[in-house]
Backbone as ProteinMPNN parsed JSONL, in Angstrom:
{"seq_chain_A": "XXXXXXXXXXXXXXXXXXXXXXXXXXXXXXXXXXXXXXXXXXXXXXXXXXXXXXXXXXXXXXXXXXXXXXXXXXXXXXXXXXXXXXXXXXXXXXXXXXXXXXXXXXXXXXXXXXXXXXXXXXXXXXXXXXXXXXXXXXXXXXXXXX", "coords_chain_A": {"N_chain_A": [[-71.827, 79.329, 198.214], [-75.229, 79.529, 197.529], [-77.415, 81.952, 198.831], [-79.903, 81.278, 199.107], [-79.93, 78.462, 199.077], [-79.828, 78.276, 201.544], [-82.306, 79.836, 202.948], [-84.037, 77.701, 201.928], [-83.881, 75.661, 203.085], [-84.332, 75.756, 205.66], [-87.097, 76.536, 205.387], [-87.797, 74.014, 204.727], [-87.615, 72.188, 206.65], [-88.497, 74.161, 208.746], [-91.366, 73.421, 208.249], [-91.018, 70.736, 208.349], [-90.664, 70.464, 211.139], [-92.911, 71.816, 211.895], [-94.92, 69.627, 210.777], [-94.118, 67.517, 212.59], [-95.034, 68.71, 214.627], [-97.829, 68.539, 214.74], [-98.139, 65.865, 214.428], [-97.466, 64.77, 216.938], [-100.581, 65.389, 218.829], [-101.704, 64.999, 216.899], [-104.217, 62.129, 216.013], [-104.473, 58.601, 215.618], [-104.677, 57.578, 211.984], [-103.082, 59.951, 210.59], [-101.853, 60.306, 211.806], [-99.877, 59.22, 211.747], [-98.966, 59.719, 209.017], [-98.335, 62.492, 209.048], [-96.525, 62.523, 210.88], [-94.458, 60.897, 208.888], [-94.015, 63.068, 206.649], [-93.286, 65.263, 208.213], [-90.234, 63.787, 209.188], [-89.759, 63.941, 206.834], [-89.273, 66.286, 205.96], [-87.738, 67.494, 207.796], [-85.104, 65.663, 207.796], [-84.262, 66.207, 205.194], [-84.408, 68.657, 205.106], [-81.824, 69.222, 206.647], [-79.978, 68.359, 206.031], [-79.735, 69.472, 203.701], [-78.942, 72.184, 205.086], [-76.494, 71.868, 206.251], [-75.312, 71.108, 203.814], [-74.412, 74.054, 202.808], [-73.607, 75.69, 205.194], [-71.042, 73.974, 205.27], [-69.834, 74.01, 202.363], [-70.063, 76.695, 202.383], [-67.664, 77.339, 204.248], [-65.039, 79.108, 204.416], [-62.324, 78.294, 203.782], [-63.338, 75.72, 202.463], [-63.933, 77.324, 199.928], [-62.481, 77.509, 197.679], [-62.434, 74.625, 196.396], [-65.318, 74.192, 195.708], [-66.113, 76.547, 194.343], [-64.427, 75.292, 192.23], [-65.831, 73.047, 191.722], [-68.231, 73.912, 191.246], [-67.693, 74.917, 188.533], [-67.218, 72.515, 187.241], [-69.837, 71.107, 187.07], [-71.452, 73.166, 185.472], [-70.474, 73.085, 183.168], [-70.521, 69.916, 182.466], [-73.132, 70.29, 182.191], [-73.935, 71.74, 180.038], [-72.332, 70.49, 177.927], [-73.174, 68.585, 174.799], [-72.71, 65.709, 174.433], [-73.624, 64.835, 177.442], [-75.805, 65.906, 176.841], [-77.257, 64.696, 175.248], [-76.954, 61.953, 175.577], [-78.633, 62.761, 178.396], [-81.064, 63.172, 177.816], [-81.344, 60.716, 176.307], [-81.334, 58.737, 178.246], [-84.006, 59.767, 179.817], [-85.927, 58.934, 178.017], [-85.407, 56.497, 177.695], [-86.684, 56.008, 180.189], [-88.776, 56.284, 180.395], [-90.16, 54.688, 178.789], [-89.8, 52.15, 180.212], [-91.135, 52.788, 182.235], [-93.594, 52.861, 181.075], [-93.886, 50.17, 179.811], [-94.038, 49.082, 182.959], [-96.415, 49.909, 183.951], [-98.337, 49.008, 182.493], [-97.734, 46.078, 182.758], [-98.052, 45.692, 185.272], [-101.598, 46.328, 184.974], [-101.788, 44.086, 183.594], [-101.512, 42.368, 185.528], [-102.834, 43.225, 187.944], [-105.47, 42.622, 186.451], [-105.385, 39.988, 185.619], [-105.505, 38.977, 188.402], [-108.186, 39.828, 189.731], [-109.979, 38.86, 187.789], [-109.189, 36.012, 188.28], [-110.635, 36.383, 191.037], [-109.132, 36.811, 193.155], [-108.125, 39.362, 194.404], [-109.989, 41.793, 194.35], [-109.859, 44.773, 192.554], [-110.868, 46.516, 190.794], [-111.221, 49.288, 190.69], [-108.692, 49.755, 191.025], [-107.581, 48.814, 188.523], [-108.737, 50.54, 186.293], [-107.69, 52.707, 186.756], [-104.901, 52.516, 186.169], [-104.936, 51.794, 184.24], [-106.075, 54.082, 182.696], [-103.901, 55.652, 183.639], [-101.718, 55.068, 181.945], [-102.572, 55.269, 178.983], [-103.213, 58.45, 179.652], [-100.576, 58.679, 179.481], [-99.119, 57.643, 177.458], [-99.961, 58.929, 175.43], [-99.733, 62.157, 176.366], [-97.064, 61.833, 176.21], [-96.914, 61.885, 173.206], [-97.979, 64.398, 172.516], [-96.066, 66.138, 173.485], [-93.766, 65.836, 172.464], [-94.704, 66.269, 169.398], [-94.852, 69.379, 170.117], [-92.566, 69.52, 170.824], [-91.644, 69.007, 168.686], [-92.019, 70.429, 166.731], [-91.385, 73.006, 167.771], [-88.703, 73.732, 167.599]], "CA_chain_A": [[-73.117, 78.728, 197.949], [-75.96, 80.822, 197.122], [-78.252, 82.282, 199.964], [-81.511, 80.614, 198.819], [-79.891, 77.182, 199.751], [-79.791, 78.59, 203.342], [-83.566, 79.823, 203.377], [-84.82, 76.156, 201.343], [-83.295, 74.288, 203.975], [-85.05, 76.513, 206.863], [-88.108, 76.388, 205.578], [-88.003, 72.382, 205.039], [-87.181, 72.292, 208.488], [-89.845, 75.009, 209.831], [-92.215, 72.329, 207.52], [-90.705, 69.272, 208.928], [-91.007, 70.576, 212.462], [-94.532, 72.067, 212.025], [-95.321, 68.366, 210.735], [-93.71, 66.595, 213.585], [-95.572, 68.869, 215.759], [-99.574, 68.118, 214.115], [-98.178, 64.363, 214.392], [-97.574, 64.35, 218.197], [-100.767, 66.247, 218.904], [-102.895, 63.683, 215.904], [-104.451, 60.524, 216.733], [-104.769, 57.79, 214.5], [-103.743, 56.92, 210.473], [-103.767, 61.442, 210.304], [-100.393, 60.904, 212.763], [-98.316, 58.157, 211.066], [-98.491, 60.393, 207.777], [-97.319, 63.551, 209.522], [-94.571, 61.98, 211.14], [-93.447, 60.609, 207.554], [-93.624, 64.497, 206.361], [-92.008, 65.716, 209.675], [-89.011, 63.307, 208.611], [-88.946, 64.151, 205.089], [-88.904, 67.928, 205.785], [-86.387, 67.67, 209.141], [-83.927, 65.292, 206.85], [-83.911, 67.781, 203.709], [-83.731, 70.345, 205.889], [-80.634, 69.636, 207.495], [-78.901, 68.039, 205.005], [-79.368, 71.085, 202.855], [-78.324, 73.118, 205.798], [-75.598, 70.875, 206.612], [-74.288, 71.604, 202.718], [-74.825, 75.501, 203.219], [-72.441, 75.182, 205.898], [-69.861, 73.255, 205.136], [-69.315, 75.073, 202.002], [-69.999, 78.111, 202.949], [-66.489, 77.888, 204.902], [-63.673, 79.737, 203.262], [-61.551, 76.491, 203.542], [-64.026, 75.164, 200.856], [-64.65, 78.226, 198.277], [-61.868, 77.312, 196.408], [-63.103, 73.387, 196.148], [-66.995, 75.022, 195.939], [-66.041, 77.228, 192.522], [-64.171, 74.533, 190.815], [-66.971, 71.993, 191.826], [-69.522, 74.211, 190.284], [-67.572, 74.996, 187.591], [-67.545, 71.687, 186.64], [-71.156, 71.046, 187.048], [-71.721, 74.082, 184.326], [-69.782, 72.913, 182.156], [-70.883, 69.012, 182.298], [-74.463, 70.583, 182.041], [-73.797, 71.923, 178.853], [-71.63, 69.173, 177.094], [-73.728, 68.143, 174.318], [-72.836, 64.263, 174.815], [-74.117, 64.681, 177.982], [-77.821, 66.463, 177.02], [-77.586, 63.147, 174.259], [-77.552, 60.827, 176.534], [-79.805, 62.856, 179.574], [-81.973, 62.765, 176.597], [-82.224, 58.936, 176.113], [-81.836, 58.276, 179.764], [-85.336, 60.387, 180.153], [-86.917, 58.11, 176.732], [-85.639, 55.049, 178.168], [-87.075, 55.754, 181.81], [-90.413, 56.888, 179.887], [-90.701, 53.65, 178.151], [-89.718, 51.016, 181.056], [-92.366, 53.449, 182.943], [-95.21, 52.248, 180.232], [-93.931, 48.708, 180.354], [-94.087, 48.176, 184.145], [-97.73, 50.057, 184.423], [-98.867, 47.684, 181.123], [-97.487, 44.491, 183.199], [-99.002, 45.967, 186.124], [-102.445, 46.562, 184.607], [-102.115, 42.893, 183.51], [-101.702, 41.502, 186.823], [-104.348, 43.497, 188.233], [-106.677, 42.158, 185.714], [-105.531, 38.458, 186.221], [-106.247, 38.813, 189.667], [-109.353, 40.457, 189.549], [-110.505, 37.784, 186.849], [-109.125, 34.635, 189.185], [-110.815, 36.171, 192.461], [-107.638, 36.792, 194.253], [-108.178, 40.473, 195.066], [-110.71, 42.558, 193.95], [-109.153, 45.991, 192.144], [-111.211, 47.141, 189.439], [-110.885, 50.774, 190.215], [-107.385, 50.272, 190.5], [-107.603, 48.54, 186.856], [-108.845, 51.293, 185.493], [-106.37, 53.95, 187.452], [-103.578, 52.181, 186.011], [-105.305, 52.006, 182.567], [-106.38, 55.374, 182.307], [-102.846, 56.594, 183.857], [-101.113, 54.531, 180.687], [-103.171, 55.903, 178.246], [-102.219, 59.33, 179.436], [-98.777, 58.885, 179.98], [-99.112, 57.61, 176.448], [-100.624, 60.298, 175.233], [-98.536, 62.919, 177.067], [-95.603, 61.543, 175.162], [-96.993, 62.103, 171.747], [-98.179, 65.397, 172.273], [-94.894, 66.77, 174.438], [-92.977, 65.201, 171.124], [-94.723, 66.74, 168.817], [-94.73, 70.263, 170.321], [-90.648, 70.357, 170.777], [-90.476, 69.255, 167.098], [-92.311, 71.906, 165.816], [-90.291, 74.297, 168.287], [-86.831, 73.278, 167.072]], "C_chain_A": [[-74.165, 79.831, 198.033], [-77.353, 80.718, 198.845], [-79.651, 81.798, 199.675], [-81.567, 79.388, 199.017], [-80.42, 77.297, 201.376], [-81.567, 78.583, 203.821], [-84.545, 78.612, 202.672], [-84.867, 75.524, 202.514], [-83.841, 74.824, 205.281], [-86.164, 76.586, 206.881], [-88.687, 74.885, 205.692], [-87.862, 71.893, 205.965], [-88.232, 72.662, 209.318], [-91.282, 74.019, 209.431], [-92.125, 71.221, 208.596], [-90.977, 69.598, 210.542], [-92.948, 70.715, 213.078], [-95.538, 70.3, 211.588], [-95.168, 67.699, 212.069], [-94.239, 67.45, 214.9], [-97.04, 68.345, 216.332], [-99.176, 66.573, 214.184], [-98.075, 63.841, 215.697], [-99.243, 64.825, 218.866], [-102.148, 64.998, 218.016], [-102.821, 62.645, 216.681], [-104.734, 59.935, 215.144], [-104.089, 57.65, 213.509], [-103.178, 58.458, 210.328], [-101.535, 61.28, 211.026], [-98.959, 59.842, 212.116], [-97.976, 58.734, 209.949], [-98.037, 61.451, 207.962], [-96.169, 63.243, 210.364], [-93.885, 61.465, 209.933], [-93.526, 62.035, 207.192], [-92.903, 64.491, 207.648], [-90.472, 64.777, 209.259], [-88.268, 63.483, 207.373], [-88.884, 65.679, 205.015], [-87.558, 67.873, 206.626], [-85.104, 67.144, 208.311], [-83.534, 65.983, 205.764], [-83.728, 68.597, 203.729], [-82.242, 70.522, 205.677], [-80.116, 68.708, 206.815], [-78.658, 69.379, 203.806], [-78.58, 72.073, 203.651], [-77.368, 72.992, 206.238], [-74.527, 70.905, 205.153], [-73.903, 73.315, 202.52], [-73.415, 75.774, 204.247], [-71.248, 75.309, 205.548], [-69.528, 73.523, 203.135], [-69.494, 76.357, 201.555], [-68.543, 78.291, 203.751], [-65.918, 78.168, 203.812], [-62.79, 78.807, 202.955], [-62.028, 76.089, 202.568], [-64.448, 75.812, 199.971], [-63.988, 77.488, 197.277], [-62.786, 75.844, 195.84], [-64.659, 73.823, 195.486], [-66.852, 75.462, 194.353], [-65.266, 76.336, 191.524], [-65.073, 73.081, 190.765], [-68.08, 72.642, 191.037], [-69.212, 75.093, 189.126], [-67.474, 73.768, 186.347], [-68.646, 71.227, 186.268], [-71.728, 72.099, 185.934], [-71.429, 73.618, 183.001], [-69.888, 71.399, 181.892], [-72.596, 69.162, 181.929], [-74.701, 70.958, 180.225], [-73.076, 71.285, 177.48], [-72.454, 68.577, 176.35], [-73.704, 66.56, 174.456], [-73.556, 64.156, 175.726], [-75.663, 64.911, 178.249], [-78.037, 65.114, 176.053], [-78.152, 62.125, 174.851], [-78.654, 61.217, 178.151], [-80.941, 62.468, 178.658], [-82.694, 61.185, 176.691], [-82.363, 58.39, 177.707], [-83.657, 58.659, 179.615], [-86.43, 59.135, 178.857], [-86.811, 56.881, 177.298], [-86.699, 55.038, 179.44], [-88.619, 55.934, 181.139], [-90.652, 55.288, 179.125], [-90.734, 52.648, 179.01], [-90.648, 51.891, 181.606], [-93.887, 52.48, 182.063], [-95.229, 51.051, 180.08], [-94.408, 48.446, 181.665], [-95.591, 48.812, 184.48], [-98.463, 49.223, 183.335], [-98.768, 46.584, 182.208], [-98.117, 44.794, 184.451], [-100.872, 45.968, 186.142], [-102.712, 44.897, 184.534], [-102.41, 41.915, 184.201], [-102.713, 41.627, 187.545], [-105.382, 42.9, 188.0], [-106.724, 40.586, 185.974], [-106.006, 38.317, 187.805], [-107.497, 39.265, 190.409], [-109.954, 39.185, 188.663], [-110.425, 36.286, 187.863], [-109.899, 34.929, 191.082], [-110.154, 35.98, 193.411], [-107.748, 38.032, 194.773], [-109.013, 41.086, 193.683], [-110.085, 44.355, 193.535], [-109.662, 46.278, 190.879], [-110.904, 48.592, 189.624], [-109.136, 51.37, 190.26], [-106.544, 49.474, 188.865], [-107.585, 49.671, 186.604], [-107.939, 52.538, 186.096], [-105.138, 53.548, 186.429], [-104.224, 52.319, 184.173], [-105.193, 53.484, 182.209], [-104.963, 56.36, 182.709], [-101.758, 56.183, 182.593], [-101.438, 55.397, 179.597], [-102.788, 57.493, 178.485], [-100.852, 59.803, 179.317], [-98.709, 58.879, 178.313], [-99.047, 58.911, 175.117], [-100.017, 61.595, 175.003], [-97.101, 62.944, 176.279], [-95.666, 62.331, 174.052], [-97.07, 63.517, 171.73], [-96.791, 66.584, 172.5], [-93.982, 66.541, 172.639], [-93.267, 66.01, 169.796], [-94.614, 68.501, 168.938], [-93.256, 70.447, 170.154], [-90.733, 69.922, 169.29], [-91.112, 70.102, 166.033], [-91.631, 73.08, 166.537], [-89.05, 74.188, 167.833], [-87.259, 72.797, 165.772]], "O_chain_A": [[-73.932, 80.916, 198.565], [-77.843, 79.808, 199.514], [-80.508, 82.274, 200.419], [-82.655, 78.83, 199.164], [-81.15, 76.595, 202.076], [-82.094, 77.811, 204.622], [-85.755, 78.638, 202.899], [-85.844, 74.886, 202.906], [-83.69, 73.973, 206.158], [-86.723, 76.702, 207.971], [-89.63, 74.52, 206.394], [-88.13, 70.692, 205.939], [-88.784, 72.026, 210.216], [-92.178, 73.908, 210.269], [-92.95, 70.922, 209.459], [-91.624, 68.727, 211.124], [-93.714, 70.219, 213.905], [-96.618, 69.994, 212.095], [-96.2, 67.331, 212.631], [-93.984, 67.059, 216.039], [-97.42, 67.969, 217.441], [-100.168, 65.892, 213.924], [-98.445, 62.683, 215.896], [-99.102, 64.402, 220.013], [-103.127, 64.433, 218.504], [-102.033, 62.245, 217.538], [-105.032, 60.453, 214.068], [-102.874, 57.559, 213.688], [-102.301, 58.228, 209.495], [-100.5, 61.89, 210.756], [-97.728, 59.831, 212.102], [-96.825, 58.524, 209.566], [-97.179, 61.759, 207.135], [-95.059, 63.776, 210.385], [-92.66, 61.589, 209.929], [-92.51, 62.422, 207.769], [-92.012, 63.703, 207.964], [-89.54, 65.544, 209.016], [-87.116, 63.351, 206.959], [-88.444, 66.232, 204.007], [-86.466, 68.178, 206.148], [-84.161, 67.908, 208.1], [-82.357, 66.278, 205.554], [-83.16, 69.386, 202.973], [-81.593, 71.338, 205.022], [-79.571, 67.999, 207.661], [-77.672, 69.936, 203.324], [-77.691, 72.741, 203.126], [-76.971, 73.997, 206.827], [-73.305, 70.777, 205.232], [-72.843, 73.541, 201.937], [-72.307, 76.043, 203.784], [-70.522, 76.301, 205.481], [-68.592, 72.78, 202.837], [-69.111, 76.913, 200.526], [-68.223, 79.468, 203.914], [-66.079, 77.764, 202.661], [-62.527, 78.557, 201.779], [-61.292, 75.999, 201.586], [-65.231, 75.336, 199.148], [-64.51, 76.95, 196.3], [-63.676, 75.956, 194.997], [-64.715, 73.422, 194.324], [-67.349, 74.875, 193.392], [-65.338, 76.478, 190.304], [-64.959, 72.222, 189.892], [-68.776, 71.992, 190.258], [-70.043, 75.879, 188.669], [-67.58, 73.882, 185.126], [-68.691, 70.847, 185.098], [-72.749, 71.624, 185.437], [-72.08, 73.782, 181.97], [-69.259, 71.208, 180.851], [-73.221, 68.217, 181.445], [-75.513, 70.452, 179.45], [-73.288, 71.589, 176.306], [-72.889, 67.639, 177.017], [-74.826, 66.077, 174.609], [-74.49, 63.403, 175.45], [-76.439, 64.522, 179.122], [-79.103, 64.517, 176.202], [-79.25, 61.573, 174.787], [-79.242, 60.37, 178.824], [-81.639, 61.472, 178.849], [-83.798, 60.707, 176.952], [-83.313, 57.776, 178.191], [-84.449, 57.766, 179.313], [-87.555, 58.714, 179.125], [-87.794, 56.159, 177.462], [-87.459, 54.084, 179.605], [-89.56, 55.512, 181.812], [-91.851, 55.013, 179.094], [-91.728, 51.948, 178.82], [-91.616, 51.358, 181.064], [-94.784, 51.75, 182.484], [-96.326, 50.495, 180.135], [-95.255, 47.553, 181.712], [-96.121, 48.191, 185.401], [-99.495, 48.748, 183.809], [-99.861, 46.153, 182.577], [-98.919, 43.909, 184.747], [-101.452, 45.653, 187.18], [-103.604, 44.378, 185.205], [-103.129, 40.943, 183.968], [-103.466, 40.714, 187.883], [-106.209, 42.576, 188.853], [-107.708, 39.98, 186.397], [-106.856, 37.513, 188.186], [-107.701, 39.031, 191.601], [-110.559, 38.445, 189.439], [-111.42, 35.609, 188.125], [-109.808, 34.152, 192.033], [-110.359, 35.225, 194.361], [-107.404, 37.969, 195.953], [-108.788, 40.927, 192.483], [-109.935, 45.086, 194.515], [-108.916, 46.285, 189.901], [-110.313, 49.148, 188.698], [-108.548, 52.397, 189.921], [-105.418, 49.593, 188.38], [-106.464, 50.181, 186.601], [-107.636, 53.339, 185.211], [-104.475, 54.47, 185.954], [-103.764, 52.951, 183.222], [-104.297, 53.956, 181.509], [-104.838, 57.507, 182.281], [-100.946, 57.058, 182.293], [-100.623, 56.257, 179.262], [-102.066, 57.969, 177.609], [-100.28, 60.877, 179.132], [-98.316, 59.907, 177.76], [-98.275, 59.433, 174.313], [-99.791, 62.108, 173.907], [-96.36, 63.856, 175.912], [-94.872, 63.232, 173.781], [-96.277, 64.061, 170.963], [-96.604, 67.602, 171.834], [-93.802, 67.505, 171.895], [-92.323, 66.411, 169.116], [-94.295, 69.055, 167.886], [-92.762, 71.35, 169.477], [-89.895, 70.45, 168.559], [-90.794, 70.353, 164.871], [-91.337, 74.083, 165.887], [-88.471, 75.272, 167.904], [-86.431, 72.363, 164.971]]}, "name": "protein", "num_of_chains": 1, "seq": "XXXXXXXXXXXXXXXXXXXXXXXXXXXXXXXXXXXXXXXXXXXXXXXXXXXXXXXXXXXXXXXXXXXXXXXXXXXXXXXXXXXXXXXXXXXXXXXXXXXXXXXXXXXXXXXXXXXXXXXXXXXXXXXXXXXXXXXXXXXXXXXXXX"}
């Protein structure tokens, strides 16, 4: 495994610790959000460092080089960039559906006096519209590159 797993997973750690230190140490809403960092660095840490490890033993090279020879070679499998492909178009389109049906609900409930959210109307509008947007332009750039 390559030596840059080792120092990722040490610094998400030296992160996650330096969080979970500013969270004992904070008072108030300032300390419940550095204890969620402090957990999400300490866990990513040491699960990274925890794969680093374990194969890093010699027991597991062999397993290790034909595991990431497969991974090379499923990376490059044109079926498989086909379909990462539409995976990524589908997830981009149920994305602009569920902030659309979102936007809508907003607005009904904003309109019936159930919760007040106009500026998160227009957040959700204005993040549609770019996402929208974003698409077309990203789309047309790769198909004038290729």
């Amino acid at each position: 495994m390559k030596k840059n797993v080792l120092w990722i997973s040490l610094c998400y750690l030296a992160a996650g610790l330096l969080c979970a230190l500013a969270a004992a140490l904070a008072e108030g809403k300032a300390s419940g959000l550095l204890a969620g960092f402090a957990g999400a660095g300490i866990g990513a840490g040491g699960v990274l460092l925890w794969k680093y490890v374990y194969w890093s033993r010699p027991q597991n090279a062999p397993r290790y080089r034909e595991r990431a020879q497969r991974e090379r070679i499923e990376q490059k499998d044109e079926r498989n960039e086909r379909l990462r492909d539409k995976a990524g178009r589908y997830t981009y389109l149920l994305g602009l559906l569920v902030l659309a049906l979102a936007d809508v609900t907003f607005a009904i409930l904003d309109a019936t006096g159930a919760y007040e959210c106009k500026g998160l109307i227009l957040f959700s509008g204005f993040l549609l519209l770019f996402l929208y947007i974003a698409g077309i332009v990203i789309y047309r750039r790769l198909k004038a590159h290729y």
